[in-house]
C-alpha positions as a printed NumPy array, in Angstrom:
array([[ 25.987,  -6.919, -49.45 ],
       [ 26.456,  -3.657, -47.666],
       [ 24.372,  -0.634, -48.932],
       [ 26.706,   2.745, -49.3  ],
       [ 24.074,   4.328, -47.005],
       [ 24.483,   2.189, -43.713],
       [ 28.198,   3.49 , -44.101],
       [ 27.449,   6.8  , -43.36 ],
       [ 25.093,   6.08 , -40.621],
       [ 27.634,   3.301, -38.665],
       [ 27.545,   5.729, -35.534],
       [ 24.2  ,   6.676, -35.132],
       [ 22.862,   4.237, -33.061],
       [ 25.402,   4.962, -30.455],
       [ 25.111,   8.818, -30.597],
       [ 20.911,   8.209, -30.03 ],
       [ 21.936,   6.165, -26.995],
       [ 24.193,   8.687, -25.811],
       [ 21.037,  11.211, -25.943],
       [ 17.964,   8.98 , -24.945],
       [ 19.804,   6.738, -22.195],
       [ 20.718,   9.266, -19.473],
       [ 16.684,  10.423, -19.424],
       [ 15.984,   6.43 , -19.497],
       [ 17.838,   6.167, -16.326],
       [ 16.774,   9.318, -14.774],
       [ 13.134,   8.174, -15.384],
       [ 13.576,   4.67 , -13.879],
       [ 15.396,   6.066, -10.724],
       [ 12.607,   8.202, -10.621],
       [ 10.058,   5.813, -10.33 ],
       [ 11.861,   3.703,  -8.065],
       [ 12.317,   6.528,  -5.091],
       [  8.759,   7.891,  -6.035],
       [  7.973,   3.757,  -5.195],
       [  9.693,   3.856,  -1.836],
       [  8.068,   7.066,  -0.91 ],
       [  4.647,   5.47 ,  -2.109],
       [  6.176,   2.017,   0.499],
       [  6.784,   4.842,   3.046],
       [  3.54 ,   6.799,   3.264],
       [  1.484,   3.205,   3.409],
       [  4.009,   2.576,   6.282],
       [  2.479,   5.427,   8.067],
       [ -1.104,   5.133,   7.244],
       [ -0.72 ,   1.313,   8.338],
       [  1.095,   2.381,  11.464],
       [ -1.746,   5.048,  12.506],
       [ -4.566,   2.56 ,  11.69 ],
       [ -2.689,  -0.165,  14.225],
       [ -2.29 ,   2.881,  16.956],
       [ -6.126,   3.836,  16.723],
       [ -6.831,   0.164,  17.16 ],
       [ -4.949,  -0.475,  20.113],
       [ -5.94 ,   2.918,  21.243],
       [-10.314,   1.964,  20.902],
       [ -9.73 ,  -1.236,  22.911],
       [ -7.071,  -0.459,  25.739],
       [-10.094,   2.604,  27.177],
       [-11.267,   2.903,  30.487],
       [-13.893,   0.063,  30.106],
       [-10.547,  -2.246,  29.689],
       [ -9.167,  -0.889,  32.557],
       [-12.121,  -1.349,  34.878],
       [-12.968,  -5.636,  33.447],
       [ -8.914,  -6.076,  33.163],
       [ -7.819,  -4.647,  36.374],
       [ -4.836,  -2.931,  34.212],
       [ -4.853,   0.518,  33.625],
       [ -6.133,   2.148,  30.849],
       [ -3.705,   2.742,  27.604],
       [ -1.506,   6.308,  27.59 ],
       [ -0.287,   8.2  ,  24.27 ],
       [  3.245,   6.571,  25.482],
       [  1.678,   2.664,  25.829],
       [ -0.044,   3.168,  22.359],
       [  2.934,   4.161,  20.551],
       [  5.   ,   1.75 ,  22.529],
       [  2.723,  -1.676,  22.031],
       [  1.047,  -0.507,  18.666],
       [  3.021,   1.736,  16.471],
       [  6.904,   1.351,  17.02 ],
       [  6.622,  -2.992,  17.005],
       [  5.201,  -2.42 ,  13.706],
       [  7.389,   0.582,  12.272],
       [ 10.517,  -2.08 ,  10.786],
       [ 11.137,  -0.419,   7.632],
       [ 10.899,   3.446,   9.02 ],
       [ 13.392,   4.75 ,  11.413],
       [ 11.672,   5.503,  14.554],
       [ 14.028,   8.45 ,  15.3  ],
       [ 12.194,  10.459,  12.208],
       [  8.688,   9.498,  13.582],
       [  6.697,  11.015,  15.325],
       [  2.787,  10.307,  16.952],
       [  0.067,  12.228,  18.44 ],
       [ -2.612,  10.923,  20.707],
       [ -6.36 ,  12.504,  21.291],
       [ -9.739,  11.726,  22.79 ],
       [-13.03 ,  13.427,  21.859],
       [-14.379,  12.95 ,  25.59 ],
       [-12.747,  11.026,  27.573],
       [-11.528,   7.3  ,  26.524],
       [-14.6  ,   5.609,  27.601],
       [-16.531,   3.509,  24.739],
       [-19.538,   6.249,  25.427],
       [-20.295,   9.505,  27.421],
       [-23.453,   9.942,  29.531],
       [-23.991,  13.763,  30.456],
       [-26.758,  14.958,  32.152],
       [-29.354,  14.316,  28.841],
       [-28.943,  10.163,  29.168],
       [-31.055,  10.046,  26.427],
       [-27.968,  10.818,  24.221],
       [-25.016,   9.577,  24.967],
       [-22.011,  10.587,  23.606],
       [-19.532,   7.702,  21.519],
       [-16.156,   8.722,  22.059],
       [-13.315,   8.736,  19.416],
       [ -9.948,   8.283,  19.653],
       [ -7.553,   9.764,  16.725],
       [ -3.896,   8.989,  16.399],
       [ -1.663,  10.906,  13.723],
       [  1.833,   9.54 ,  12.695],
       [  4.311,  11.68 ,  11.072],
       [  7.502,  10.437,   9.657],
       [  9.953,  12.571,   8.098],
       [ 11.912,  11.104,   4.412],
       [ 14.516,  12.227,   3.113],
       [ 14.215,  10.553,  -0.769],
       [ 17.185,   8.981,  -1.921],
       [ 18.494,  11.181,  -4.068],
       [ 18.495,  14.07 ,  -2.262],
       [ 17.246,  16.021,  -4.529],
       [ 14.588,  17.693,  -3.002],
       [ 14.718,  18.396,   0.824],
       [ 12.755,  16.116,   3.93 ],
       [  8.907,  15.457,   2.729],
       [  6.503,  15.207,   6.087],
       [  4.324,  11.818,   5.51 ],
       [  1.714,  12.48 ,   7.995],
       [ -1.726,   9.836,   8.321],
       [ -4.826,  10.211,  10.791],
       [ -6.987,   7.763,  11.836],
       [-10.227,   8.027,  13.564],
       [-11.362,   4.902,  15.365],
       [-14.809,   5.009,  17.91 ],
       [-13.584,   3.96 ,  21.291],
       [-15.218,   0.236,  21.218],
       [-13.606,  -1.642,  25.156]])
């Protein structure tokens, strides 16, 4: 039995598609670049976490027990952050390299009753571009602090 009312209404569904889809869709897109820019900054954070690692144990104390010399800014991006960078495009990213003192696990001035601990911070930048385009490059940028420890 068909009611004279659902007659009049036969296209209504498809005009309230026609309205609420094209947001549906805009809001899952959405939240799938917002996701790979989430993927991306972890990337980075991950990737300056590894570099301050490598950087704490590859000091001068490494040098001196290893006979090898001591890790640069250029071996710590090299053998820590670039093996590890698959997903981001290493021409977009970008590293910095710093020492407190010196790269020695600890500093003894003239008061030896205090030495110093050294630190060793490395800061990765990588520049996205979302997917859409719609806004312009976004700067993902992580620091990581790590006491030099070899």
């Amino acid at each position: 039995m068909i009611l004279k009312n659902s007659r009049r209404r036969s296209g209504s569904a498809l005009v309230e598609m026609a309205i609420i889809m094209p947001v549906v869709v805009l809001l899952i897109f959405g939240l799938i670049v917002g996701g790979m820019g989430i993927f991306r900054y972890q990337e980075v954070a991950s990737l300056a976490r590894e570099g301050a690692r490598y950087a704490s144990v590859h000091g001068s104390r490494y040098a001196t027990e290893m006979g090898k010399p001591a890790a640069s800014a250029q071996d710590i991006y090299n053998n820590a952050i670039l093996p590890q960078a698959g997903a981001l495009d290493p021409a977009k990213l970008s590293y910095s390299v710093t020492w407190n003192s010196s790269n020695a696990p600890v500093t003894a001035t003239n008061d030896y009753e205090k030495p110093t601990g050294n630190t060793v911070t490395v800061t990765v930048t990588y520049t996205w571009m979302p997917e859409w385009f719609l806004v312009g490059p976004i700067n993902l940028s992580s620091s990581s602090t790590v006491p030099m420890s070899y």
